[in-house]
C-alpha positions in Angstrom: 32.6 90.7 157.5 32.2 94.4 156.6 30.1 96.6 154.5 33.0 97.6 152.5 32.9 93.8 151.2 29.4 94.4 150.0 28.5 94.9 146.5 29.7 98.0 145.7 28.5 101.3 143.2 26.1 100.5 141.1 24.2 97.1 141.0 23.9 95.0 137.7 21.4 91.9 137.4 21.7 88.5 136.8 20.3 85.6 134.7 17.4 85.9 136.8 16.6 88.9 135.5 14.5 87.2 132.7 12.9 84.4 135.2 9.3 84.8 135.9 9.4 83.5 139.7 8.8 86.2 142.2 11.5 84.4 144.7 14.0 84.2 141.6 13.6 88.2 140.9 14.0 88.5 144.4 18.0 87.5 144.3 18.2 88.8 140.5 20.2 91.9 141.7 22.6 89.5 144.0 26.5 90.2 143.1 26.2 86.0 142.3 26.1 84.2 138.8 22.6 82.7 139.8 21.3 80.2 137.1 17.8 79.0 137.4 17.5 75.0 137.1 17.2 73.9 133.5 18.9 71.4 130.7 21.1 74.2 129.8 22.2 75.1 133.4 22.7 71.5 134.2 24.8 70.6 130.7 27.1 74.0 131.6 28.1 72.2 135.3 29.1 69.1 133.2 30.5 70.8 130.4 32.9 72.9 132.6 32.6 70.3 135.4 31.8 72.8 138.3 29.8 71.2 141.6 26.6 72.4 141.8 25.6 74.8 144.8 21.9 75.0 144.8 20.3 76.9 146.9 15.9 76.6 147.3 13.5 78.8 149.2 10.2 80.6 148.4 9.3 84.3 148.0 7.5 84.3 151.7 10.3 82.5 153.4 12.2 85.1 156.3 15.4 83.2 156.7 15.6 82.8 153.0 15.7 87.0 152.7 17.6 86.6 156.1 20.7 84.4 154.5 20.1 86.6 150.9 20.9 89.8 152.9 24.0 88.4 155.1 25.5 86.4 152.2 24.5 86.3 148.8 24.6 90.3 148.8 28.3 90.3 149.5 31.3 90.5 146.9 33.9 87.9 148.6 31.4 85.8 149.2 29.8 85.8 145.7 33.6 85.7 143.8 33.9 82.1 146.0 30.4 80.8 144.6 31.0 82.2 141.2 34.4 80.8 140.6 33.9 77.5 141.9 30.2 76.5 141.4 27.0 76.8 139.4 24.8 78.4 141.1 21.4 77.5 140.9 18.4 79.3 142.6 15.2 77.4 142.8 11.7 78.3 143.6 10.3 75.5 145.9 6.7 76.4 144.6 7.4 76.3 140.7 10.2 73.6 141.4 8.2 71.1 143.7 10.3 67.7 141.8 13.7 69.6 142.4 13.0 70.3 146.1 11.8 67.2 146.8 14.8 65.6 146.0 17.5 68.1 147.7 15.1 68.4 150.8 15.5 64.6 151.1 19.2 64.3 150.7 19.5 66.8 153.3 17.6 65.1 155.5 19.7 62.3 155.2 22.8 64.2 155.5 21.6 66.2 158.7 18.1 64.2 159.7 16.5 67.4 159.0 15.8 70.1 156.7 14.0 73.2 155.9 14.2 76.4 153.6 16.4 78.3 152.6 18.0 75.1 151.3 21.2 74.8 150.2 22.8 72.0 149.0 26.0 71.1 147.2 26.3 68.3 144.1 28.7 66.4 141.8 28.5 68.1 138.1 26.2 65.5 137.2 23.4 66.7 140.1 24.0 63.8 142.5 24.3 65.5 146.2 27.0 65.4 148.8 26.5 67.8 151.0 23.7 70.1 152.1 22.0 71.9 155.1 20.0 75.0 155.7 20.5 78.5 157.0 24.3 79.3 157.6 25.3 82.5 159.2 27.7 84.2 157.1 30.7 83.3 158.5 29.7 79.8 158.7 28.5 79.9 154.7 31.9 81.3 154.1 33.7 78.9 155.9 31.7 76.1 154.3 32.5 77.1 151.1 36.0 77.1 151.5 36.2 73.9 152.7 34.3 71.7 150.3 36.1 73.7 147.6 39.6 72.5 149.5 37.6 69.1 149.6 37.0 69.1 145.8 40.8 69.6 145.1 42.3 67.4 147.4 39.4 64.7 148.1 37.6 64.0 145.7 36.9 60.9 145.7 35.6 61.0 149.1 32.9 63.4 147.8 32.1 60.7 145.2 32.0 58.2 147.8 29.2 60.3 149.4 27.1 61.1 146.7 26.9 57.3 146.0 25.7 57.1 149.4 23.2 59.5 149.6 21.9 58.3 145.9 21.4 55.1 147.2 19.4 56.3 149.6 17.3 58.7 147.3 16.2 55.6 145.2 15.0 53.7 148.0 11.7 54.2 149.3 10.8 52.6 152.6 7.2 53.8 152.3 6.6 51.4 149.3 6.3 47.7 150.5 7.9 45.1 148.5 4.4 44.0 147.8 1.2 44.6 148.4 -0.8 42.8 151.4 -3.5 40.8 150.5 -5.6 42.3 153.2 -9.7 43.9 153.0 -10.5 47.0 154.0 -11.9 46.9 157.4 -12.1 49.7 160.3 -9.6 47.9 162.6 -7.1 49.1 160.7 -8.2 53.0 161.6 -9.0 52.0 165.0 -5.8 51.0 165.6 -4.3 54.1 163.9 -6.8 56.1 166.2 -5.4 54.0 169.4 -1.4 55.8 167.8 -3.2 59.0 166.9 -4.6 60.2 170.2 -1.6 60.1 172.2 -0.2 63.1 169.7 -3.1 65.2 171.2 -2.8 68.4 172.8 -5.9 68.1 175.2 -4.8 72.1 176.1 -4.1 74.3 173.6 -5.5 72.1 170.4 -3.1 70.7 167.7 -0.1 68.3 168.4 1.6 68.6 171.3 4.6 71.0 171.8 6.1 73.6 169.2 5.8 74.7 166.2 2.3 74.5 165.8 1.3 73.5 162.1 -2.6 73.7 161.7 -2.5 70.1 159.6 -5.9 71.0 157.9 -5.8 67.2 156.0 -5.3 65.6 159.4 -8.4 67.1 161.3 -10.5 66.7 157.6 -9.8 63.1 158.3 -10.9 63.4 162.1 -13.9 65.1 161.8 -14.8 61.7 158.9 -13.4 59.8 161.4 -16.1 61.2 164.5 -19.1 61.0 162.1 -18.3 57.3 162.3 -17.0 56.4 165.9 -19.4 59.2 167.4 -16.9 59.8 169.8 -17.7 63.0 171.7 -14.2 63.4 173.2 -12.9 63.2 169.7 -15.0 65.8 168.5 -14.4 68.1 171.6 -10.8 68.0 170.8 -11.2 69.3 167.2 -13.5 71.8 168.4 -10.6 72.7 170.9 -8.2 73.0 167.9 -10.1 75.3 165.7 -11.1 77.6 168.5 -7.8 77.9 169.8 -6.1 78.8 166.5 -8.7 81.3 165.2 -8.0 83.3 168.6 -4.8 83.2 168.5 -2.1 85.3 166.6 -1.6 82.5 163.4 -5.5 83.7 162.8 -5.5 87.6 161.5 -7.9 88.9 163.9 -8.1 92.4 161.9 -7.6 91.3 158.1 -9.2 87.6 158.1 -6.6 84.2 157.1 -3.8 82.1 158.4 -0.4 82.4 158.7 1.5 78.9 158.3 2.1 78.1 161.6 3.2 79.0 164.9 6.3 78.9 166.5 5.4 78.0 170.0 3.1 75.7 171.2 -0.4 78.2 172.2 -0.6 79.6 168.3 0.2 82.9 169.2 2.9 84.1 167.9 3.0 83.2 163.5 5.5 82.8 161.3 3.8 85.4 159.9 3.4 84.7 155.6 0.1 83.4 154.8 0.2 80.8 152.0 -2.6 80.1 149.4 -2.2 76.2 150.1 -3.2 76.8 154.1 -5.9 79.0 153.5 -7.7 77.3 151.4 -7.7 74.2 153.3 -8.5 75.5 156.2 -11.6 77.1 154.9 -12.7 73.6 153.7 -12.0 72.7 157.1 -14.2 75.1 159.0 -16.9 74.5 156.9 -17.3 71.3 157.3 -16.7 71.7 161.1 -19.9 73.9 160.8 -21.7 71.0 159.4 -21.1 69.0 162.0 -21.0 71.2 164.8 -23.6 73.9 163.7 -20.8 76.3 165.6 -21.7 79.7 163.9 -17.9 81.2 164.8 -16.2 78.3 162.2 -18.4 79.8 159.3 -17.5 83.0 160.4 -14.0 82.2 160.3 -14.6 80.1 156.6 -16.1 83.1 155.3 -13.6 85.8 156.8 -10.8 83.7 155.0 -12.5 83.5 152.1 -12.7 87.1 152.1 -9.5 87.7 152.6 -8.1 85.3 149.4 -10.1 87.4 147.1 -9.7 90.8 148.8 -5.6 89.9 149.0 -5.1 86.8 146.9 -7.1 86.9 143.4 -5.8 87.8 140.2 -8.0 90.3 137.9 -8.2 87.0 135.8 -9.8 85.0 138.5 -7.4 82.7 139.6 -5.3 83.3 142.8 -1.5 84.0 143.7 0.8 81.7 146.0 1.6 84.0 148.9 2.1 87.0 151.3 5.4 87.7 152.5 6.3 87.4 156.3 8.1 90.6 155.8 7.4 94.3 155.6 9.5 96.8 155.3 12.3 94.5 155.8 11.2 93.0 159.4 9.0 90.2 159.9 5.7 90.5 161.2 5.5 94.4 161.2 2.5 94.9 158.3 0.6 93.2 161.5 1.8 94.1 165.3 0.4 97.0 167.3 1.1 99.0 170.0 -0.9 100.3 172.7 0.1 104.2 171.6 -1.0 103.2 168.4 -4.7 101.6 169.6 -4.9 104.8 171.7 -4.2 107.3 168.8 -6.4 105.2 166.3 -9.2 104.3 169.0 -9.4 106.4 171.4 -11.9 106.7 174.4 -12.6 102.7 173.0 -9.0 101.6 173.0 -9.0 100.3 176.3 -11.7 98.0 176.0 -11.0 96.8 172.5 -7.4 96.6 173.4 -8.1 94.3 176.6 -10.1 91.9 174.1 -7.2 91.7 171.5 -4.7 91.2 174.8 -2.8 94.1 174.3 -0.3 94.0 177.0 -1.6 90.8 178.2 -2.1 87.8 176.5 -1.3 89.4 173.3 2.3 90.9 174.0 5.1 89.9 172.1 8.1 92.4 172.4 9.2 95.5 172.2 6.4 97.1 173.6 4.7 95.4 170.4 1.6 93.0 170.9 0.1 90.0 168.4 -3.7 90.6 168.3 -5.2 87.8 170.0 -9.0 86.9 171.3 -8.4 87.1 175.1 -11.7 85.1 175.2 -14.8 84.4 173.1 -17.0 87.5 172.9 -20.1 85.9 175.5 -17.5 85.6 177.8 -16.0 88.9 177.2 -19.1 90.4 177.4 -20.3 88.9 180.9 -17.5 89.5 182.5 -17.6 93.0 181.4 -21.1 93.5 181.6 -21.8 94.6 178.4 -24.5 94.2 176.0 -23.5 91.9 173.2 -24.8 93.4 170.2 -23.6 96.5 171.5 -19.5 95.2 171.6 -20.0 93.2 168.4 -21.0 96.3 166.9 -18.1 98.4 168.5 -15.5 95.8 167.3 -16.9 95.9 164.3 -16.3 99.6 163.9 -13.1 99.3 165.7 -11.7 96.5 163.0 -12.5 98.7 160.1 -10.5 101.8 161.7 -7.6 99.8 162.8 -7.8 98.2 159.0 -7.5 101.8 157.6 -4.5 102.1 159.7 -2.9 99.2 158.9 -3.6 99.6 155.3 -0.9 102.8 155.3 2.0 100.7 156.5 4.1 99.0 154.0 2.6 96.0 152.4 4.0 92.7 152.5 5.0 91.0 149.4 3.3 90.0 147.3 3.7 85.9 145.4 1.9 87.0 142.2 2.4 83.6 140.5 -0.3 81.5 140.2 0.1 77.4 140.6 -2.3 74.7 139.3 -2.2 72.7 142.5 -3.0 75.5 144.9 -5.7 77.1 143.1 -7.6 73.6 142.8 -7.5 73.7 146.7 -9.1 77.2 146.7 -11.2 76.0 144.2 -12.6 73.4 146.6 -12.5 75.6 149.3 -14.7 78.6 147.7 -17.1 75.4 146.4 -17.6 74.0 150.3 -18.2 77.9 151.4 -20.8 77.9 149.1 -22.3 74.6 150.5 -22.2 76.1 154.1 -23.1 79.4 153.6 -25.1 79.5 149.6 -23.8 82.5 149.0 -23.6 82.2 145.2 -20.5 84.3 145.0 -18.5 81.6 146.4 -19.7 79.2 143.5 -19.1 82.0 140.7 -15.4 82.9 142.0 -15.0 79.2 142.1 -16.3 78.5 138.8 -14.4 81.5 137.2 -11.2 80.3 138.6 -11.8 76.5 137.3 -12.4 77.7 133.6 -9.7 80.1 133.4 -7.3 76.8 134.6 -9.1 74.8 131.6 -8.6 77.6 129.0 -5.3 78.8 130.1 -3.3 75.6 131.7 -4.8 72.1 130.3 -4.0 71.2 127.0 -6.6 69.1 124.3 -4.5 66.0 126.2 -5.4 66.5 129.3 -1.9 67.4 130.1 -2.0 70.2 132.7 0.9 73.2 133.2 2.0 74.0 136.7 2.3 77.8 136.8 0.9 81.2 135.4 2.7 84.2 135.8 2.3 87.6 133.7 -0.3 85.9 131.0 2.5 83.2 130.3 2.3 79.5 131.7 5.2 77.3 132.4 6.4 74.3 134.0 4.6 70.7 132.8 2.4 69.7 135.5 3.3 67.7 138.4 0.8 64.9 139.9 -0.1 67.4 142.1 -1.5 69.1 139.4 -3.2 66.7 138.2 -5.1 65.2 141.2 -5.9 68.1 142.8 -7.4 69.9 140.1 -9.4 66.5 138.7 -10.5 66.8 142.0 -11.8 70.6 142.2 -13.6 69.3 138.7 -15.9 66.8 139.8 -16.6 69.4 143.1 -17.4 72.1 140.6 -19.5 69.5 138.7 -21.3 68.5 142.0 -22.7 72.3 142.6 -23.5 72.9 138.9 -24.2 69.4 137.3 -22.6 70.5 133.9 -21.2 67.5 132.6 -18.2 68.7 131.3 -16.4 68.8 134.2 -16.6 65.3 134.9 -15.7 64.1 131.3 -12.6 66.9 131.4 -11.6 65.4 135.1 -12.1 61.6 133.0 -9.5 63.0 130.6 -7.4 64.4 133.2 -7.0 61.0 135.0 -6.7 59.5 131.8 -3.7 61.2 131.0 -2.3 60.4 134.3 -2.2 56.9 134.0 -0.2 57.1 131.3 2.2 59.6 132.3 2.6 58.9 135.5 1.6 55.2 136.7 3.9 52.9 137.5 2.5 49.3 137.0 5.1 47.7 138.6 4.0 49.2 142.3 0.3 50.4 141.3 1.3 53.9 142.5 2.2 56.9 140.7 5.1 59.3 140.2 5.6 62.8 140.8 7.0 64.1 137.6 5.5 63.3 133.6 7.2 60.4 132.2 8.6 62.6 129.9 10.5 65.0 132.3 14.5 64.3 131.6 16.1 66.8 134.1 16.5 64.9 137.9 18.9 61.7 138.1 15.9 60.1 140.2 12.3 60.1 139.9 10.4 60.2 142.7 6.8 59.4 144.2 4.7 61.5 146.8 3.3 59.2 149.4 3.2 61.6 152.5 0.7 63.3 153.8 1.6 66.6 155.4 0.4 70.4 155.5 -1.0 69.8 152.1 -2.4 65.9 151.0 0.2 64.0 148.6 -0.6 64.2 145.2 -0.8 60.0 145.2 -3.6 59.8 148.3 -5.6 62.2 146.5 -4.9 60.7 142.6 -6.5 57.5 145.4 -9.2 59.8 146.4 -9.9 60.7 142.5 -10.1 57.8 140.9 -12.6 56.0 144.4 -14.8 58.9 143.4 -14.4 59.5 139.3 -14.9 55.5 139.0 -18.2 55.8 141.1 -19.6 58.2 138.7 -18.2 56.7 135.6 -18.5 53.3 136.7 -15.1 52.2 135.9 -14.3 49.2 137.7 -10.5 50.0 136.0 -10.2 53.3 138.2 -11.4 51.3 141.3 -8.9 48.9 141.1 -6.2 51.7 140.9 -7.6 52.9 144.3 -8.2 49.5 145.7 -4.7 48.5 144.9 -2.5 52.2 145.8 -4.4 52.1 149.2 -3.8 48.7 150.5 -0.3 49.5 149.6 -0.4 52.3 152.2 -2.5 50.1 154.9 0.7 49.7 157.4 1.9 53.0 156.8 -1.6 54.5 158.0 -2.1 52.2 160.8 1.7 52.9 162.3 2.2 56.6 161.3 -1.5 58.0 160.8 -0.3 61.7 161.0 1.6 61.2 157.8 -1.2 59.1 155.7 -4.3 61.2 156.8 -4.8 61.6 153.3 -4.5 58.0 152.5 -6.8 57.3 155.5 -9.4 58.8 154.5 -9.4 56.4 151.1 -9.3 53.6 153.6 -12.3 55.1 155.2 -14.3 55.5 152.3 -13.4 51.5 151.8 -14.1 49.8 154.7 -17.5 51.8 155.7 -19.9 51.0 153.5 -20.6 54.3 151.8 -23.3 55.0 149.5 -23.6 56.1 145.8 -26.0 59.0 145.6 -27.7 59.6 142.4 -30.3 62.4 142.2 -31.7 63.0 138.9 -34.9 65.7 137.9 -36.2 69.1 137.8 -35.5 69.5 141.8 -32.0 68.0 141.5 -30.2 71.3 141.8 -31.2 71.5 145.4 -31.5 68.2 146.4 -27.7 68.1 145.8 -27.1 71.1 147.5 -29.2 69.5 150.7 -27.7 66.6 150.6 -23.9 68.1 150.0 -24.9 70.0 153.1 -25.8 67.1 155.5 -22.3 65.7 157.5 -22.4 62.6 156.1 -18.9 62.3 154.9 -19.4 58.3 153.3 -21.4 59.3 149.9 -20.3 59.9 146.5 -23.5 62.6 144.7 -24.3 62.8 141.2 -26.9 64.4 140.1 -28.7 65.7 136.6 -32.1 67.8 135.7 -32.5 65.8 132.4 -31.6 63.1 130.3 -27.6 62.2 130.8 -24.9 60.6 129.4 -22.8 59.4 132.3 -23.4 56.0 133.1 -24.4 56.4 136.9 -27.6 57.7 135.4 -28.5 55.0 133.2 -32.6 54.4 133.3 -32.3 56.3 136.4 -34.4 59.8 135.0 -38.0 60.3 134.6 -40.0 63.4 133.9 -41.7 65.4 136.1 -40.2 64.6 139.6 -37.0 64.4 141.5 -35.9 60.6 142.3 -32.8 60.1 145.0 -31.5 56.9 144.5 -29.2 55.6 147.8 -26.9 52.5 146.2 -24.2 50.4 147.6 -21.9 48.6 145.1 -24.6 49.3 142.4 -27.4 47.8 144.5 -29.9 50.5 144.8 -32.7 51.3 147.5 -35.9 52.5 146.7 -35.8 55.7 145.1 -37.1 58.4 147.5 -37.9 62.1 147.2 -37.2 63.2 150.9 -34.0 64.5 151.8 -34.7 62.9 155.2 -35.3 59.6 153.9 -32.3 59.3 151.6 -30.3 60.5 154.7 -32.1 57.4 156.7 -30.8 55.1 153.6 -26.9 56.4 154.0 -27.3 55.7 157.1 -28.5 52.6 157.3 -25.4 51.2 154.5 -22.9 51.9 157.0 -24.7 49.7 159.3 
């Protein structure tokens, strides 16, 4: 293929033109009849009976710009798709039901998938065909055939879109029923025996490449260790986090994570960094602090955190998806360096500061081109070079903020200025267990900021949420996702500030989800609102992956809302979805991390902790600081209406009450001595 078969003279948009997605507007220029995914698009593939060709990515993803610039920018190869297919162009972010569904017929198709996404349906949506990045001949060559196939063999395509339907309504994860089994710690142990052999006792993380950070998995660990007190456990998480915040997936310069690496020592990123990882990973470090007291994990928390609201946070307080892995049209460039360019930034000090990043060493990458890396932790640096410390710290310190000014002139990456529901619940967290570690009240404020604009802007009188925010407009009815996650960030928010109305809108919030999305039949809940009519199958979340399924933390809501509300109802919910998941987390604990740490919360007896009185404001904070992960905090200054406070207030001092299963201790004052009682119910 030529450039004389690209679109030529002038270039006129598409229906995406009017879509609010940032990955949509991306291909709104594209010489193809793109249709975004909708009752209207959907009715005009039966109506005309065209196959579907549709096609999913996100604004960050390279290969997604990759296959945009090589195919979808050409004439021949748009007059194909546009004559024989609807197009449709889906943002996986805004479009997490849609996704879901074509990732997984993909998968059965190929055994794998991945983004770009492109697969190819019957008029009426069901999938026959589908894989991932094609070079341009191959796309081309694709196309032509399954449009020969449509003409001449059609009823083989049927054939396999029965198939692969068949296989989308199944679930395997879902036993036929659930097991009539109590929660006990054997399970986990013998999910830990599974786990360990996974571990990369080198470099940190699983073992081989990619390298995904899996911030829900090591959450789970660390709650794990405070349990087993296995040292080697927690020396092995230790190894993780230290390994990736000197390697190239950490920003050494800027602060934050890219998603992952590609090989198998996290140097070398695929460079985007998503809101989703970020914010996990902060949660993550903090509470790695906590247990460790490791002053370089809160320094890493706190540098991420920076860089979310430096790079991340809308004027309105909430935050935006993403950061391209592209700048000026070639991956990674925004954030590469090399040694001429330390030298003319640097000078006399780029020698020094450039053997510490491993420029030229540890750091190269290619073309003369190097990945800023920590060669070593700064003591070590430092001896071996016989410096003073406080005299390098403060050099790199200068050195970052030149080198910053630098990189600042380049070209940008992109931007993902949508915000989603989901995400910004997990930065909500996030900024909320800063605040724990560090008490830096500007943590707290950005959090709370961010939480209220959600309740104003996004969650109706209902206690229906919507998805997205883009421009001042919302869209999209919420997905579970939404829904758990942000109930979630409420009764976090409610922890730190002991306003009430967090809790009662979080009540709400579940309340809604039980009757939009529960499924009594199962005891476990669906993705999508009862009342959304577009997919030929509904689906449920189960898996745990980069980011917790929406059902193991709906699970993780309803253990903790029910504590604090005392609603037997909401603990039976949890009860009942978990032991559902019991084999799944004891053969495939990677995947159910999330799930796991329900089961956890179960089977060690943890403690309700009510602290109620003029002192209660930092009593909570005390307690929320001490790593003891089993314990579910309430706490109010005055009179409350909540019923874990019932006859629990009196004037004039500060009670903490340690219960199990509504059986109380004696109340205590001392920090120390409630810490004693938590420990003493998992005994």
């Amino acid at each position: 293929m030529t450039q004389s078969d690209h679109l030529s003279g002038e270039k006129k948009a598409n229906r995406l033109i009017n879509e609010s997605s940032p990955y949509l507007l991306q291909h709104a220029w594209n010489p193809v009849d793109w249709h975004a995914w909708n009752p209207e698009t959907l009715q005009k593939a039966k109506d005309e009976n065209k196959m579907l060709l549709i096609s999913i990515g996100y604004s960050a993803c390279h290969w997604c710009h990759v296959m945009e610039r090589e195919s979808f920018e050409y004439e021949e190869i748009a007059a194909l798709m546009n004559k024989n297919f609807i197009n449709i162009k889906v943002d996986r972010e805004e479009r997490p039901d849609v996704d879901s569904v074509y990732l997984i017929a993909v998968q059965l198709i190929n055994g794998n998938g991945g983004w770009p996404l492109n697969c190819f349906a019957l008029p009426d949506g069901r999938p026959f065909y589908g894989g991932t990045y094609y070079r341009p001949e191959q796309w081309l060559e694709l196309l032509t055939r399954i449009v020969e196939l449509r003409e001449t063999h059609s009823s083989d395509l049927e054939k396999q879109a029965v198939q692969i339907s068949k296989g989308l309504h199944k679930d395997p994860l879902i036993p036929a029923a659930a097991p009539q089994t109590s929660f006990t710690t054997e399970l986990l142990n013998e999910a830990m025996g599974k786990w360990q052999y996974s571990f990369d006792l080198k470099n940190g993380g699983y073992r081989g490449a990619p390298k995904f950070p899996m911030p829900d998995n090591f959450r789970f660990l660390l709650r794990y260790y405070s349990f087993s007190k296995d040292k080697t456990l927690l020396n092995y998480i230790s190894l993780t986090l230290e390994k990736m915040m000197s390697g190239g997936i950490y920003d050494q310069l800027g602060g934050g994570f890219a998603r992952y690496s590609v090989d198998a020592t996290w140097k070398v990123p695929h460079f985007e960094k998503m809101l989703y990882d970020n914010a996990q990973l902060i949660s993550l470090y903090c509470e790695a602090y906590q247990v460790t007291k490791n002053q370089d994990f809160l320094k890493v928390a706190s540098e991420t955190a920076d860089f979310v609201l430096a790079e991340l946070a809308s004027p309105e307080g909430i935050f935006y998806s993403a950061l391209d892995a592209d700048s000026a049209g070639e991956e990674g460039k925004y954030y590469v360096w090399t040694e001429a360019e330390f030298k003319e930034i640097l000078g006399e000090n780029s020698a020094l500061i450039g053997e510490f990043y491993g420029l030229n060493g540890p750091g190269y990458w290619e073309e003369d081109r190097n990945i800023l890396v920590r060669s070593m932790p700064v003591d070590h640096f430092c001896s071996q070079k016989n410096l003073d410390k406080a005299f390098f710290v403060n050099l790199l310190d200068h050195s970052r903020i030149k080198l910053l000014g630098a990189r600042k002139k380049r070209v940008r990456p992109g931007l993902d200025d949508k915000s989603l529901t989901s995400w910004n619940a997990l930065m909500i967290n996030a900024l909320a267990d800063l605040y724990i570690a560090t008490e830096d009240i500007k943590y707290l404020n950005h959090a709370i900021r961010a939480t209220q604009f959600i309740i104003d802007h996004l969650v109706e009188s209902d206690g229906s949420i919507y998805h997205a925010w883009k421009s001042g407009n919302r869209s999209i009815e919420g997905f579970l996702e939404d829904y758990s996650f942000f109930a979630g960030a409420l009764i976090r928010i409610y922890q730190l500030t002991m306003e009430e109305k967090y809790i009662y809108l979080a009540d709400q919030i579940v309340k809604y989800s039980i009757s939009a999305f529960y499924d009594k039949e199962d005891g476990l809940f669906w993705f999508t609102d009862r009342k959304s009519p577009e997919l030929f199958v509904r689906k449920k979340e189960l898996t745990d992956n980069v980011i917790p399924s929406s059902n193991s933390m709906m699970a993780m809501v309803l253990f903790n809302l029910g504590q604090i509300m005392e609603n037997d109802d909401y603990q039976r919910i949890a009860e009942r979805m978990v032991k559902m998941m019991g084999e799944n987390i004891r053969n495939y604990p990677t995947s159910f991390s999330g799930w796991a740490a329900v089961w956890f919360n179960l089977s060690v007896n943890y403690s309700e902790v009510i602290v109620c009185g003029d002192n209660a404001h930092n009593q909570m904070l005390r307690l929320l600081k001490e790593p003891l992960p089993v314990k579910i905090i309430a706490g109010s200054k005055g009179e409350s209406t909540l019923p874990i406070f019932r006859y629990r207030y009196f004037p004039g001092n500060t009670r903490i009450y340690v219960c199990r299963n509504k059986v109380c201790k004696n109340p205590v004052t001392d920090i120390e001595e409630a810490a004693s009682q938590i420990i003493e119910n998992q005994s």
